[in-house]
MIGU-920370 format. One record per atom (N, C-alpha, C): x, y, z. Coordinates in steps of 0.001 Angstrom, whole numbers, plus 500000, padded with zeros to 6 digits. Each point is the difference from the previous one (the first is absolute). Example, Ala and Ser with C-alpha at 12.3 -4.5 7.8 and 13.67 -1.06 7.14 Angstrom:
513190494310507800/499110501190500000/500900501200500000/499650501050499280/500820501190500060/499230501090500730/
END
This chain:
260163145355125026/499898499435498661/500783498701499948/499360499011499347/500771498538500132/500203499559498381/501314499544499760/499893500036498503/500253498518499567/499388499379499957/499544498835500256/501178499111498582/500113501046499006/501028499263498796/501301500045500721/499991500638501187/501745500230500349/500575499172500795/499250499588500402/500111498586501483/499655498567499202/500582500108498750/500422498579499649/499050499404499608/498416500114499563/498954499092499902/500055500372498213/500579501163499599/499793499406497941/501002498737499451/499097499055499534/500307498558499722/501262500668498647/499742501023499356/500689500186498694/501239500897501070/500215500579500553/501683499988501052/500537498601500528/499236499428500396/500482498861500767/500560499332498821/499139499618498755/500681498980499098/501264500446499349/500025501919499870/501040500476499595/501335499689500726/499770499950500726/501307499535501325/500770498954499758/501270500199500116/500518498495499449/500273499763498690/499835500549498895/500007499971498944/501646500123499401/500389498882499372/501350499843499933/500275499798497919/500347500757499425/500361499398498561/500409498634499407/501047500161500591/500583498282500313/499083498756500102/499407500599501270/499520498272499946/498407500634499236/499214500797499899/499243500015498593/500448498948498817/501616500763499530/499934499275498720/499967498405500518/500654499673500764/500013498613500043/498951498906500352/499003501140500307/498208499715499947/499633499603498687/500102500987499484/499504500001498429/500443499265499183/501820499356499990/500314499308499537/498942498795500158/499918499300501407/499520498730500398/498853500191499605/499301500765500200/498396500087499491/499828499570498316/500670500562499385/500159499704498756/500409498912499250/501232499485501040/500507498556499432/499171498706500708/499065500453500974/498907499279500445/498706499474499222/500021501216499156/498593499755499399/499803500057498430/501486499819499777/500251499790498021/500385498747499735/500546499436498824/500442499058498973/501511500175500800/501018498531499523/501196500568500213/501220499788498959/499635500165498944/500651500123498702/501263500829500203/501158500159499381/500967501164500315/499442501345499767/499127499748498424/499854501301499825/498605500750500922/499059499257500472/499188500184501391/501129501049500586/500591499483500702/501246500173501237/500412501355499694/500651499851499079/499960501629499833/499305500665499661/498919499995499423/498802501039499916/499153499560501418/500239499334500929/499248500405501450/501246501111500851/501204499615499459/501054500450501345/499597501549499212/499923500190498707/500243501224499706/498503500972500204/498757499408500304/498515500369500519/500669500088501186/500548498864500849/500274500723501445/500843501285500387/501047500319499440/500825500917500073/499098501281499762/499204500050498831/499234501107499623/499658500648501129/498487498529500550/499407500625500851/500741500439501358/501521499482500248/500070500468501462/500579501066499856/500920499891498776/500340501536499530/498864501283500348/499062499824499245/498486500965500175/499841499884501160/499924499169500874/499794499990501815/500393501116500663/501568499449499448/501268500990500818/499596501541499268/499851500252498624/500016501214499759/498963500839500881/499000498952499941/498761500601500745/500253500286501583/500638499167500942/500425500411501168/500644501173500263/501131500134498720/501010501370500398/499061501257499167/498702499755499235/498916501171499844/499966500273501223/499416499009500808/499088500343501233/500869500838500892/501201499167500550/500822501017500653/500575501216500101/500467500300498238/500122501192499469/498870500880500258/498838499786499670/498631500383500171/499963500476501780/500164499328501030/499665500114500999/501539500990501059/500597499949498702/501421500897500608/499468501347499408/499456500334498876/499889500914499693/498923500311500853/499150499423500421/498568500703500791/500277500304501268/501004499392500411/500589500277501362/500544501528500426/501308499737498717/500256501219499555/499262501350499821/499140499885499463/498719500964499639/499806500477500984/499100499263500754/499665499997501445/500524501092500719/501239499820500451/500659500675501074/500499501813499125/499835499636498855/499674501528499700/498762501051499547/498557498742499676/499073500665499546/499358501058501455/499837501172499436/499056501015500982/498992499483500660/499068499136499549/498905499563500096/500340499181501767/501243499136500345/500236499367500406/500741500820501598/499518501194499793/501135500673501342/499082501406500801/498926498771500246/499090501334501122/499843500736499657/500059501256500821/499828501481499728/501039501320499579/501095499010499697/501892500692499791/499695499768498521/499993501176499439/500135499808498715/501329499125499152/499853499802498715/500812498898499907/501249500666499426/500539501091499555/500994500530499697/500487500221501111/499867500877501450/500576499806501271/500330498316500457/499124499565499681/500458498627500851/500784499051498950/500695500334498845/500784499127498907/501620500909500388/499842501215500207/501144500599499846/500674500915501282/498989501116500425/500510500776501034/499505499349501196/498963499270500352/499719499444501170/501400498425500349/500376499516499075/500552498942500455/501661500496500152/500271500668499297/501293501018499979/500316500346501628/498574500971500454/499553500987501182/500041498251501170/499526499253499666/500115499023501437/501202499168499927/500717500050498842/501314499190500086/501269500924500418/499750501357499886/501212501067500532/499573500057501369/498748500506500245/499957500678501305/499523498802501391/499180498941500099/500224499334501069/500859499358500694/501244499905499224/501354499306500602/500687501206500814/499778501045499760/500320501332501143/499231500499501072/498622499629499133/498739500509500861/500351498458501568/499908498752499820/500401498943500656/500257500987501459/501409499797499550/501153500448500705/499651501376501142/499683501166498899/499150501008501284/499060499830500379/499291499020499657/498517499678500988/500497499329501177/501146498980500319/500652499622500798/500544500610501192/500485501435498990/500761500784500987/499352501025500501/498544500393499398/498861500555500657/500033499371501146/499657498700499628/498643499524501478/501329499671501033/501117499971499811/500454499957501072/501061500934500977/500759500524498903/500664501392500471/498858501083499951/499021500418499626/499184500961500184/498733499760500479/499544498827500315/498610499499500611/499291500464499224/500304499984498977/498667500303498741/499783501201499843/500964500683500018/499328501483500457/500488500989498217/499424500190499290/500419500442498768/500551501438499989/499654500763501189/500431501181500162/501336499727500555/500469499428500926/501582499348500957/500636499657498886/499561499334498600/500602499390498942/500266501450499031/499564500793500106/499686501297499130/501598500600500270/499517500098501382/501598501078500653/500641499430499958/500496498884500260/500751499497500025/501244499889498288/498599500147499336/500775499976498291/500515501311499759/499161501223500451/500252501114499620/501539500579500855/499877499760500726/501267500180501202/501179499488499143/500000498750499742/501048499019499483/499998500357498686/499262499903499062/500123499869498341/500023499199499447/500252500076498787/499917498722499578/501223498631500170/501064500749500628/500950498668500779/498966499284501058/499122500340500632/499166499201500410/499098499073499571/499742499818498640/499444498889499436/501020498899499828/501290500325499856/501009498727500418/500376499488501078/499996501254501068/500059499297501087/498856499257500763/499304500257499391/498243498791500411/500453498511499430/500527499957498637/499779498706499483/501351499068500450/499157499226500685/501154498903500673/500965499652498473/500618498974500865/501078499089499116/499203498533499474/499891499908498609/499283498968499653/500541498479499693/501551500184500959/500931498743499809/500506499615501773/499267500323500734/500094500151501256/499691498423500466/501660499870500682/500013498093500274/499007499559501181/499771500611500544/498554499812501037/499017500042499291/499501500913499390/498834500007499338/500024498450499466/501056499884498912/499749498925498666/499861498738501423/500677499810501061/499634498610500365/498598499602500443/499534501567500452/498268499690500055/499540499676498535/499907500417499212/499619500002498786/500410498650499507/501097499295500236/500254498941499146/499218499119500766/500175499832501440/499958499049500955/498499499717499515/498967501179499898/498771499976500025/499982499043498678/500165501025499117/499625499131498343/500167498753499950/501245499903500359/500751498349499749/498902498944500976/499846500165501229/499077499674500565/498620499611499410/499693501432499689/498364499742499330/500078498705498952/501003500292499074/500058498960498725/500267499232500443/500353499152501231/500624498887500545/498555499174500121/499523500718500690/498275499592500478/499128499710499332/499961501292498602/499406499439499252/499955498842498849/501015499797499979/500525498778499415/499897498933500914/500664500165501175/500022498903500833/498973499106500513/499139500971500444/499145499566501129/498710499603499379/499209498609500128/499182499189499529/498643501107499517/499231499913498591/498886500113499928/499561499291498954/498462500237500142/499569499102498689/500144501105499006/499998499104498599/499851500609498535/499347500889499550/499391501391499798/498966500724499841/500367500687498502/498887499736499034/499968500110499020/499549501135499409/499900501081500024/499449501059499361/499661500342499083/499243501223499369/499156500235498939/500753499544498962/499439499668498636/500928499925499324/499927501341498972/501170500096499045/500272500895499326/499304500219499199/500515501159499287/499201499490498301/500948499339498840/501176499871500546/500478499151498701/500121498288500659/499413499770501504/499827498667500355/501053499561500921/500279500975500343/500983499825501313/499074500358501485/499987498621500646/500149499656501007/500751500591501555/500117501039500350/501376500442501415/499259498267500797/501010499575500709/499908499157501030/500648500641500941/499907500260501548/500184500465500939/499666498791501581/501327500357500595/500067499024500954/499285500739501564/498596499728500160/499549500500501179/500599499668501402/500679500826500001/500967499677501750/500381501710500322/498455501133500080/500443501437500153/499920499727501482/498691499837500415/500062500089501338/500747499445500622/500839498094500148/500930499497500562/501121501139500039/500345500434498810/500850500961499342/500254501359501439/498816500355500295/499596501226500322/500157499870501317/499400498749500479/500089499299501537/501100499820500709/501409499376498950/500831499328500563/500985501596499779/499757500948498811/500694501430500142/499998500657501193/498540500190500499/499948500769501541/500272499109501768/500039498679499623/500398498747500963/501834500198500475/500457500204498542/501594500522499774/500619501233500499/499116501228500116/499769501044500071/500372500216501442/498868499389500591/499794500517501283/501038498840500983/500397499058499014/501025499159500826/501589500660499891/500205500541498666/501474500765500026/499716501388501093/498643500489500491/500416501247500637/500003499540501424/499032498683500522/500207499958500944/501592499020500486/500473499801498942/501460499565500624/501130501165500067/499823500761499561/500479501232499952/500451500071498685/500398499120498777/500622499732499022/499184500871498549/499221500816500596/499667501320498811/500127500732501042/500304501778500028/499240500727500741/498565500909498928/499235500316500628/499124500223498858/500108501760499822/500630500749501256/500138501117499896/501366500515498503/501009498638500148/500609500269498999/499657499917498808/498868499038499600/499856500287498989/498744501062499194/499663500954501478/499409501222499893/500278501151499476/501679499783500730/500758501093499819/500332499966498650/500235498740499499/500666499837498167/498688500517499218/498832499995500010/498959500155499466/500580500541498848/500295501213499888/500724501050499015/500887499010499015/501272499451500305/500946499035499308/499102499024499309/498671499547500791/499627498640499565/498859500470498777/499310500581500041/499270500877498759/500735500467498843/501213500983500772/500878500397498324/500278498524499241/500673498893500625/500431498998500393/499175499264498411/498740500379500552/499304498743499443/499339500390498618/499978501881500431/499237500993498445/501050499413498933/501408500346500385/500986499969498801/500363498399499850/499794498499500555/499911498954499482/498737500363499018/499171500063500585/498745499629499141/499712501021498600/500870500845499788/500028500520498619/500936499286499313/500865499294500261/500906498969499437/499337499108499486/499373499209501026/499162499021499792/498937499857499182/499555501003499995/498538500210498742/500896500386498659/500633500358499905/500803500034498585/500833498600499206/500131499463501617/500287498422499324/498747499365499290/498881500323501221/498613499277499464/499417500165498481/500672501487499912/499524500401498567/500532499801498831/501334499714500488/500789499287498819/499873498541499738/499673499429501662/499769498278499563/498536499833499157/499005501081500187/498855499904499268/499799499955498584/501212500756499433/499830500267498630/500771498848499600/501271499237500495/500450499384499423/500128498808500625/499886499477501522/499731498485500131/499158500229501282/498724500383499246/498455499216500362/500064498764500663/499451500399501135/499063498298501091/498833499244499102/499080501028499424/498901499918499141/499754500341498839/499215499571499092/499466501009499190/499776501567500160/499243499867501543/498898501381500169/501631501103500525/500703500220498696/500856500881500433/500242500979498684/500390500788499837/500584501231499005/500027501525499796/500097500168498967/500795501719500786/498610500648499737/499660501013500314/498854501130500507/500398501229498712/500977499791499628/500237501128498573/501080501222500482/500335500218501372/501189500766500478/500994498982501026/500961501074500017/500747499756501077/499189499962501592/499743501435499755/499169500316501092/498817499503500534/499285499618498835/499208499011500599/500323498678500105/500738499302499754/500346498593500113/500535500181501378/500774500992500251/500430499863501957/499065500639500313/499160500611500089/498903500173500790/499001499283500061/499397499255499188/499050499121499625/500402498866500173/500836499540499545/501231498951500374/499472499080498457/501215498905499689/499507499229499092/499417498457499591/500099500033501320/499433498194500089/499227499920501127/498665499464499486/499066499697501082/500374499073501497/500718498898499551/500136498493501187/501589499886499696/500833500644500843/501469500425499744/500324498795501048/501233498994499460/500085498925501108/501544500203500135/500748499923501093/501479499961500058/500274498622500251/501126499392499789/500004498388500825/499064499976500508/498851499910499509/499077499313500391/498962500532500977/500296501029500314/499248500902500721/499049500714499580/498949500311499989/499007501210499588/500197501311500701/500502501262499335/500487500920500005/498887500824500640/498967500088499534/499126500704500665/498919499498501536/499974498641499892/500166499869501611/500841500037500480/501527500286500396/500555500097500276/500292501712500403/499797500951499070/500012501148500628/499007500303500242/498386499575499615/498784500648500586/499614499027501120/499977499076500390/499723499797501158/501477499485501080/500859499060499488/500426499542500900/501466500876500341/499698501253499258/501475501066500497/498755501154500650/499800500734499149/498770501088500420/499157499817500713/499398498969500494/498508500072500595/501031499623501189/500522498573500083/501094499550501137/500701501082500830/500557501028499061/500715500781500903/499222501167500548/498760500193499588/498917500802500892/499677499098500835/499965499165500785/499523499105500888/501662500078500394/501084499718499903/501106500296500541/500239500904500338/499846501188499578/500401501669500636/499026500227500787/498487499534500083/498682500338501138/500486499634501080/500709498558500182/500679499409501412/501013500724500216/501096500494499112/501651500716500698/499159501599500064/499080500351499556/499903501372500694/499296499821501521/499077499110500084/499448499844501204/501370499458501260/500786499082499472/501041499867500728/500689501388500345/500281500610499169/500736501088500161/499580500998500390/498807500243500340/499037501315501090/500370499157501180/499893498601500337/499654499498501178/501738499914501000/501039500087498871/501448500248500543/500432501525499899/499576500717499665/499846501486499964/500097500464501252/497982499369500454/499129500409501273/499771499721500922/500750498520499549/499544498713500909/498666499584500079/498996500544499421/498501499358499908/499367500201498600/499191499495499669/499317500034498803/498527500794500233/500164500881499250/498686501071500160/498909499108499762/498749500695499951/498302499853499475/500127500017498805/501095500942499028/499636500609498672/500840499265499105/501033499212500222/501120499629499371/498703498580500402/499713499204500975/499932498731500306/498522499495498487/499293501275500438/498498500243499153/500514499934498548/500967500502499564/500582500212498643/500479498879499641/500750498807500394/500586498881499720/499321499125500202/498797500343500819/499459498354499861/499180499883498808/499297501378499301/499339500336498995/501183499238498941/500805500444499644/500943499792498891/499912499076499760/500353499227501260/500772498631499747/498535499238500094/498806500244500110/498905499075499716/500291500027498498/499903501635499465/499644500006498722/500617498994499285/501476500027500159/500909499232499790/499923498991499376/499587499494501534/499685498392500039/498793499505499140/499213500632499945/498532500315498964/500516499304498539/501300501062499991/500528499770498920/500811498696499390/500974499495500540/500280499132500425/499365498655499665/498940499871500749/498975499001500334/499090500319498497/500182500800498549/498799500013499127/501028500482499151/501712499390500250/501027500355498886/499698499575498638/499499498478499808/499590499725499019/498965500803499489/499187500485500453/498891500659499141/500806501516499430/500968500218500945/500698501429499031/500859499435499044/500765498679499782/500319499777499102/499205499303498148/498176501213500460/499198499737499211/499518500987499884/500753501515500759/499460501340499707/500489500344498320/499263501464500700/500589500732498556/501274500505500208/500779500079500914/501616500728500443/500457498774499381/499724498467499525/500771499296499767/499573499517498866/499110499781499344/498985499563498648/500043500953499211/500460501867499872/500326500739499475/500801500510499923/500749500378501019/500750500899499992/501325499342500303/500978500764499063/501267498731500025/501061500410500731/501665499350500294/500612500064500421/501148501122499569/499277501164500694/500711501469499417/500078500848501244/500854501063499313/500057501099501503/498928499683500399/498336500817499643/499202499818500638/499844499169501145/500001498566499753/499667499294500787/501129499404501190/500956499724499344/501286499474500878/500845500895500796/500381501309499712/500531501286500104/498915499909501592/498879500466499682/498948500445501068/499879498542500765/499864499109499789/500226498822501190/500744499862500541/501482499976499355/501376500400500533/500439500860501734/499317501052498897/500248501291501169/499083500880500187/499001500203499328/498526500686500279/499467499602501028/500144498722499871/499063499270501419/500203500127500730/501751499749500549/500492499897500801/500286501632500786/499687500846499608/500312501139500229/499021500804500228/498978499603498988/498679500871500538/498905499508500067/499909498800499818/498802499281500739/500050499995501809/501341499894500234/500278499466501493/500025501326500983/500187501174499088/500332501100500448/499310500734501210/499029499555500365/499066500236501588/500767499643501088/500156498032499730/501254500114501290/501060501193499552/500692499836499171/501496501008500265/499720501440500639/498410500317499712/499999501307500761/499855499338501625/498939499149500034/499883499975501795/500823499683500931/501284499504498878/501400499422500949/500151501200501300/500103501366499332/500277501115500744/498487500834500727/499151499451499701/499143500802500540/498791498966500614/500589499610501538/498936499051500573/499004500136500964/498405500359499075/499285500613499855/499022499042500801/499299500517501134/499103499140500464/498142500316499827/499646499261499700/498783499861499294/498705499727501060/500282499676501144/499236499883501174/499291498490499245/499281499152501272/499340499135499821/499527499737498769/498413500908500337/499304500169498625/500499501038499138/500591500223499707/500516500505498560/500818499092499700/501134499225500280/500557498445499938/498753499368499223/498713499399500977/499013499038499879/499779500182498237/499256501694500205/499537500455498966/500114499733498543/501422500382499903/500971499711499017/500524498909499029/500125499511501138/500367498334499883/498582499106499459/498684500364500669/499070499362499739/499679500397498635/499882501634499259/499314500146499135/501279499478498918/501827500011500137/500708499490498628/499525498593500454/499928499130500968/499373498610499691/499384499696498804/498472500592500543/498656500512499064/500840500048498590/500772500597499360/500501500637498831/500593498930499316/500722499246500563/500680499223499953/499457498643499677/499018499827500624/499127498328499933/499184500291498078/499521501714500481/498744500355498559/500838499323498705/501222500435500328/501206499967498226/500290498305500259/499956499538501439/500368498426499738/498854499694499164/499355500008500588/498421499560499673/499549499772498623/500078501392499748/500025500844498465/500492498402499044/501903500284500426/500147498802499215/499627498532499654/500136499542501504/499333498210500636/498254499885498724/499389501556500238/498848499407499156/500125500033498500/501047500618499603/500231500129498334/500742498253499873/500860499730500999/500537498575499737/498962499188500083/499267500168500766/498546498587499930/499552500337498706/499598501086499850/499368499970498809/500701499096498682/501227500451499616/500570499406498789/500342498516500298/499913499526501233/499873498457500598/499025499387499202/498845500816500501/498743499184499946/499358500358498553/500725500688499069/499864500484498825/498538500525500025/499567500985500860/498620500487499689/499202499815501205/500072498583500105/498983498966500431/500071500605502043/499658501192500353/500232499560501466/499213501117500460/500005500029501541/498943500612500587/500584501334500563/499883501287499667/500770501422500718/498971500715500796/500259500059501431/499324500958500804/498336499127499848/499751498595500198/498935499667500002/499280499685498986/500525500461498566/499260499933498912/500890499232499123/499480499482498860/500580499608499071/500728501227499114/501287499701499724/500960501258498872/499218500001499131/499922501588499574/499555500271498889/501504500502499301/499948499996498856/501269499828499076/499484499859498315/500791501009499082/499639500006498785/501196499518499235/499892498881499176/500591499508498980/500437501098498732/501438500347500181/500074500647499000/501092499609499025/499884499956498227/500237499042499590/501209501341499572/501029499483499021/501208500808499293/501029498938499265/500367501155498977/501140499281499155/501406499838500870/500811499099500146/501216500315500719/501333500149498984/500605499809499940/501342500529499540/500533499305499091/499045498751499841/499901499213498804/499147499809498767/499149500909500481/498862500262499211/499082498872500192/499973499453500906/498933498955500133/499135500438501170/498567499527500427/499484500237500955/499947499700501195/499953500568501089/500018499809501692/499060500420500334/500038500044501914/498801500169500262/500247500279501716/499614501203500613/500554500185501402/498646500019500938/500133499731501359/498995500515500176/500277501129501417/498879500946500037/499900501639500841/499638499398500929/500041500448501011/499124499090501238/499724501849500432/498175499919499943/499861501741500661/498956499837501424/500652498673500885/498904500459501752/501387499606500289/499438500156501582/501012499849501107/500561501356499794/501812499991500562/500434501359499966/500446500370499274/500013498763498661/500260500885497959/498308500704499492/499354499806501099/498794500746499556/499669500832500712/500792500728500762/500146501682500728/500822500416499249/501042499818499488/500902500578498476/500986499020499249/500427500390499407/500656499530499001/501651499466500713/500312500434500812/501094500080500750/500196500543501185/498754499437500555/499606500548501457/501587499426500970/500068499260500100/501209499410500788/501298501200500040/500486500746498956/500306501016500232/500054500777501054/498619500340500079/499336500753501191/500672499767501298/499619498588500661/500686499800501209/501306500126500307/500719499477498908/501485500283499690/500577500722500577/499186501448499628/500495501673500054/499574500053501525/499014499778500638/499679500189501090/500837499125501094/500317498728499585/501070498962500994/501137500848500013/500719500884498837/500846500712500247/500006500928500727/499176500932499418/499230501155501146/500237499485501475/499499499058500188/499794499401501492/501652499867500965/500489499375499061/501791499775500632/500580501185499625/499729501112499570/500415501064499755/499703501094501212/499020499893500240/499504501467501189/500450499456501033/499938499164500773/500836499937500892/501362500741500003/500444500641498993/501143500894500525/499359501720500163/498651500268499666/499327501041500589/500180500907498718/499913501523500561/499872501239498785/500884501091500288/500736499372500617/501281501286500239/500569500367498521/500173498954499277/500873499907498624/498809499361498804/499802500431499083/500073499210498964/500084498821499417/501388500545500226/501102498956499361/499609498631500151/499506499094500877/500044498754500472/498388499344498389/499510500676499836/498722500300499199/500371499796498807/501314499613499144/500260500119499170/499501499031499011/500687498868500733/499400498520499401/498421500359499480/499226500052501202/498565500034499594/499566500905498931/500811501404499660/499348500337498958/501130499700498902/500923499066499857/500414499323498930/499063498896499527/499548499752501006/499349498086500066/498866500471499155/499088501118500245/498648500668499441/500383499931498022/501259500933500174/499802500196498217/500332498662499315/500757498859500743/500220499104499684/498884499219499655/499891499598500708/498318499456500234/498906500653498770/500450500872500127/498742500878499277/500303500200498455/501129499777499372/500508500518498931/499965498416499331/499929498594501169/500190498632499344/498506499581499747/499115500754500792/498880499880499347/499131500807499520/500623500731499001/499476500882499003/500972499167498776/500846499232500153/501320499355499361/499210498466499462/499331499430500635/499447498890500506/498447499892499288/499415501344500300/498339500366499322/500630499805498140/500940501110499885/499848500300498350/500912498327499558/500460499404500529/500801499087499757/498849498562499189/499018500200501413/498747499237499671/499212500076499054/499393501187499826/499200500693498938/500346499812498668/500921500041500007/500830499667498821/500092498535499479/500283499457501269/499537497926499982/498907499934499679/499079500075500668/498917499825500270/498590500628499173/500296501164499593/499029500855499298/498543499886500658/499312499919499483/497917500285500140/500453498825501125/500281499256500588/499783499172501395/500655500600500750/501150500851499964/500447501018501444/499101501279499945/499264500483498947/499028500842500428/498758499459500493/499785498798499660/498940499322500579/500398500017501891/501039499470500446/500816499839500969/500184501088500852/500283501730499625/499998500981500323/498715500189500377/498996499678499184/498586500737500279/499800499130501391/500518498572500056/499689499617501773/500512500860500884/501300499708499707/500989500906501019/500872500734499476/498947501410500777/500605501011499021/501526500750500320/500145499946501251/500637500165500777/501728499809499765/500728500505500157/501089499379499903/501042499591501198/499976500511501127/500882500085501492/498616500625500926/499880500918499955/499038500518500824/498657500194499737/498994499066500572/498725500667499586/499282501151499891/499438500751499083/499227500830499954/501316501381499935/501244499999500064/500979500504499473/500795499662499141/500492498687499671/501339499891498747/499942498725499860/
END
């Protein structure tokens, strides 16, 4: 689905942009003393017509904003707007249930895959034997001076780069109250010169990578308990000193840190959410894929079939990523959903912990895959991997060429669908339903789950455990577009059922 009002082409956002009170009135003044008599008493009956109208300007701007804070607001609590989780679980006991329990859950998934090789029964006895003094003695120390120098060294780093290091200007969707994000494209330099660094501190000896294997535990608690700090700052700078307009409270406590309260959260100058969704989170899955592969290969002294098959997958994906950063800084993880536990919490340390979590199992278990099962593997997450590039590269031509271009041989077919936006004025998006938005609605999904799948089996079926990601990645996936359908429908009305009746489909054809 391509939403053609969101990528910047409604002339009534663009003109909204920029819109300053101030120099209004001092428009209106000149306009007025331009085109009257200039008598004294003129003079003041123009200065006092100008004041009116910029007065009415301004009132009318802080309608709109008010207006578009409250819809925002709305938003993130109406039912309509949250898949297949009903909306009383997902306002109260669901966000409660993921803000208590994954900062523990973290930690023993850690100490699964590596003191127990995944083994949930080894993890069983082990509790029952011990008791419950054994849930303390699992959880590292979350002030541990090794840990924090990985942790700082990294961060401080990342933000160094991203600030530092040259890109051009990239302008993104704009809002609905007419804000603009500008974003400095330098992920991949970013990403390039991270793993260039990488492999130059291990081959001087000046990291070891096994040590910072062993911290794994320190560096997760490490980073769970910053990052609940941190999102509580976010939520307090939201309510009370806003980057943007597109910020305010959600109607709880609980939901304002879970939901978070400001869409485009900037620190000195930084954008908060690239910063933990790609250039901390995605970065340090492409950083932990290399120190676990390092660290099987100083273990064993060689690098298996199953560990080698698993990292090169990743780190394509990676790089995939990387190389089409700007276009995620035009998703819906960033155009909706704001800077709250949800999102920062889980980039933080979600990512880093259980996205990557295949290497941390194969560190210990180096599993050889023979030739072709290597070949196999590797060839079909390729395959998986190019479908979801692909997927995207043709949704970006499309909103390039606004319509106008050729998919799979044919000319796009695509339906104009018109809607009120948040101003009450009219827009206009357009669906694009051939190519691979016309096998479903969110076919790209699909490969996703399977590129994972792919860097995943390579650790085999002894365990589970390694499988986790993939059936996290599924409800994820699956719950954002059932999140995504009613979100539309709702935009869109009689032209997303028009749109559905193409593609009916939503992830999987002829299933969901």
């Amino acid at each position: 689905m391509i939403d053609g009002a969101a990528i910047g082409r409604s002339p009534v956002i663009s003109s909204w942009h920029g819109y300053n009170p101030a120099s209004s009135q001092q428009q209106c003044l000149q306009a007025v003393q331009t085109s009257l008599p200039t008598t004294d008493g003129d003079r003041e009956r123009r200065r006092s017509m100008a004041l009116r109208t910029s007065t009415k300007q301004a009132s009318d701007a802080m309608d709109i904003r008010e207006a578009v804070k409250a819809s925002v607001a709305a938003e993130s609590k109406d039912s309509k707007l949250w898949g297949f989780v009903p909306n009383w679980f997902r306002t109260t006991v669901g966000p409660l249930f993921l803000i208590l329990v994954p900062p523990f859950f973290v930690v023993f998934w850690w100490h699964l895959l590596v003191s127990h090789s995944g083994s949930w029964v080894s993890l069983w006895g082990d509790l029952k034997a011990a008791g419950p003094e054994y849930v303390l003695d699992v959880v590292p120390s979350p002030v541990d001076p090794a840990a924090w120098k990985y942790i700082l060294g990294f961060g401080v780093f990342e933000i160094l780069l991203m600030v530092g290091l040259p890109g051009k200007a990239f302008r993104a969707n704009p809002t609905a109250t007419g804000h603009i994000p500008v974003y400095k494209a330098n992920g991949m330099l970013s990403y390039l010169v991270t793993l260039a660094t990488l492999c130059a501190l291990v081959a001087t000896d000046r990291l070891d990578p096994k040590n910072v294997y062993d911290k794994l535990g320190e560096i997760f608690t490490g980073l769970s308990v910053f990052s609940l700090f941190f999102v509580l700052l976010l939520t307090v700078k939201g309510l009370y000193f806003p980057s943007t307009d597109d910020s305010g409270s959600n109607g709880s406590f609980l939901q304002n840190y879970w939901w978070g309260t400001e869409l485009y959260p900037r620190v000195f100058g930084a954008d908060v959410k690239m910063f933990t969704n790609c250039r901390f989170g995605m970065m340090y899955w492409a950083v932990g894929a290399v120190i676990y592969a390092y660290t099987q290969q100083q273990m064993y002294g060689k690098l298996s079939s199953s560990m080698a098959v698993s990292v090169i997958l990743q780190l394509t994906y990676i790089t995939k990523f990387f190389h089409w950063e700007m276009g995620y800084m035009n998703s819906m993880d960033i155009q909706h959903d704001r800077a709250g536990y949800y999102l920062c919490w889980g980039c933080l340390v979600w990512v880093p912990a259980v996205y990557s979590s295949p290497g941390i199992y194969l560190v210990k278990h180096p599993i050889s895959l023979g030739w072709y099962g290597a070949s196999a593997i590797l060839a079909l997450g390729l395959l998986s991997i190019w479908a979801n590039f692909d997927a995207d590269r043709q949704r970006h031509a499309f909103r390039q060429a606004k319509g106008d271009i050729i998919v799979w041989g044919k000319p796009a077919k695509y339906i104009t669908a018109g809607y009120i936006n948040a101003r009450g004025e009219k827009a206009s998006s357009l669906l694009l339903c051939t190519g691979w938005w016309g096998v479903a609605r969110h076919f790209h999904y699909l490969p996703e789950i399977t590129g994972a799948f792919f860097w995943t089996v390579p650790a085999l079926f002894e365990t589970p455990t390694p499988y986790f990601y993939v059936v996290f990645l599924v409800l994820l996936l699956t719950d954002r577009a059932f999140r995504d359908d009613t979100r539309c429908r709702g935009k869109y009305g009689k032209h997303w059922d028009k749109y559905c009746a193409q593609v009916p489909y939503k992830i999987v054809p002829g299933i969901l």
